[in-house]
N, C-alpha and C positions, 0 to 999 in steps of 0.2 A: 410305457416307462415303468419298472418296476421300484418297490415302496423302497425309501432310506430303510438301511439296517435302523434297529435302537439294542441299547444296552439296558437289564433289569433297571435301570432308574429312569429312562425313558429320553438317555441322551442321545443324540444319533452318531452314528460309527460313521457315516456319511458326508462329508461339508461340500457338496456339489458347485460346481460355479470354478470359470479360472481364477488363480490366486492373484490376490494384489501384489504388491512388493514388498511392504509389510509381511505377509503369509508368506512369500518367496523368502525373505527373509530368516524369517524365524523355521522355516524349515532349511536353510542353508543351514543354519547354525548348530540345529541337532544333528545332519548328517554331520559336520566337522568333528561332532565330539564322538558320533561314529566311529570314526575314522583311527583312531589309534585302538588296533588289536584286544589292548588289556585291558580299556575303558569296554570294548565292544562284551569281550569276557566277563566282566563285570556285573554288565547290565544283564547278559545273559542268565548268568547267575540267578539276579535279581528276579529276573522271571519265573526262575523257580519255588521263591521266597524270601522275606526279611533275612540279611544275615547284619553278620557284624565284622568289623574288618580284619580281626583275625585269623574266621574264618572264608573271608573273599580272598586273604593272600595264601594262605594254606591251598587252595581250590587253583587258585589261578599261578601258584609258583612265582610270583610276584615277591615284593620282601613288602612288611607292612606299612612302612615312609612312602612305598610309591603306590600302592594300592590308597593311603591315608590322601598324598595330592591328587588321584584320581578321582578319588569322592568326592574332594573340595571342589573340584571342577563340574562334576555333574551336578553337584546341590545349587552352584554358581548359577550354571544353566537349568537349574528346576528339574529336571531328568530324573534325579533322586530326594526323596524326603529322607526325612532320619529323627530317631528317637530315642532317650536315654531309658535304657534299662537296667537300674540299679547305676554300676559303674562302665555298662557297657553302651555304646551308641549301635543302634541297630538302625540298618538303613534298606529301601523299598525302593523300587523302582516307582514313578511318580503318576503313569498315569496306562487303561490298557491298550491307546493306541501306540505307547510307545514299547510296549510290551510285543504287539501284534508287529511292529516293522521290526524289532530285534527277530523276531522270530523268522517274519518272512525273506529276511538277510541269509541268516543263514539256510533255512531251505531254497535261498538262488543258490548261495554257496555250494550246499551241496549237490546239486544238479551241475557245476562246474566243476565241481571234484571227482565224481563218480563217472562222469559223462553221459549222465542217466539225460534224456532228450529231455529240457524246456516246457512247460505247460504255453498251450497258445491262448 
């Protein structure tokens, strides 16, 4: 059996064991917020750094009312923190496993787009 991943603070990447329904749960509910395109964009974003939402609707072609209720929603669901800077709110995506499944989303995505063959 090989060792749990850990991250520099010594938390593990790893939560081995089937999920309860509780854990079933609470990961339904991240995929949900998944699930709409420009929350997905967003997050994406986010992955690459703090912004602030004039520049997520700038980025994502969004207008900034619906990019502003997309945030509301993922701060709702803890997905994203945020912080005032000066008169700006700057907002992060919340944690790096949810960094690490935005990402691995999209690299399925792309293997569906390209028709580049599946890793097994």
């Amino acid at each position: 059996m090989s060792e749990p991943l850990h991250s520099p603070a010594g938390a593990s990447l790893v939560h081995p064991g089937e999920p309860d329904a509780p854990r079933r749960d609470a990961a339904a509910a991240v995929f949900r917020m998944l699930a709409d395109p420009t929350r997905l964009h967003i997050l994406w974003l986010l992955t690459q750094g703090p912004s602030d939402v004039g520049s997520l609707a700038g980025r994502t072609g969004a207008n900034r009312a619906a990019v502003s209720q997309h945030l509301a929603k993922l701060r709702l669901s803890s997905l994203v923190s945020a912080r005032k800077d000066g008169r700006r709110v700057v907002y992060s995506i919340s944690d790096g496993h949810l960094s690490r499944l935005v990402a691995e989303g999209f690299n399925h995505a792309d293997h569906l787009v390209t028709g580049e063959p599946l890793h097994g």
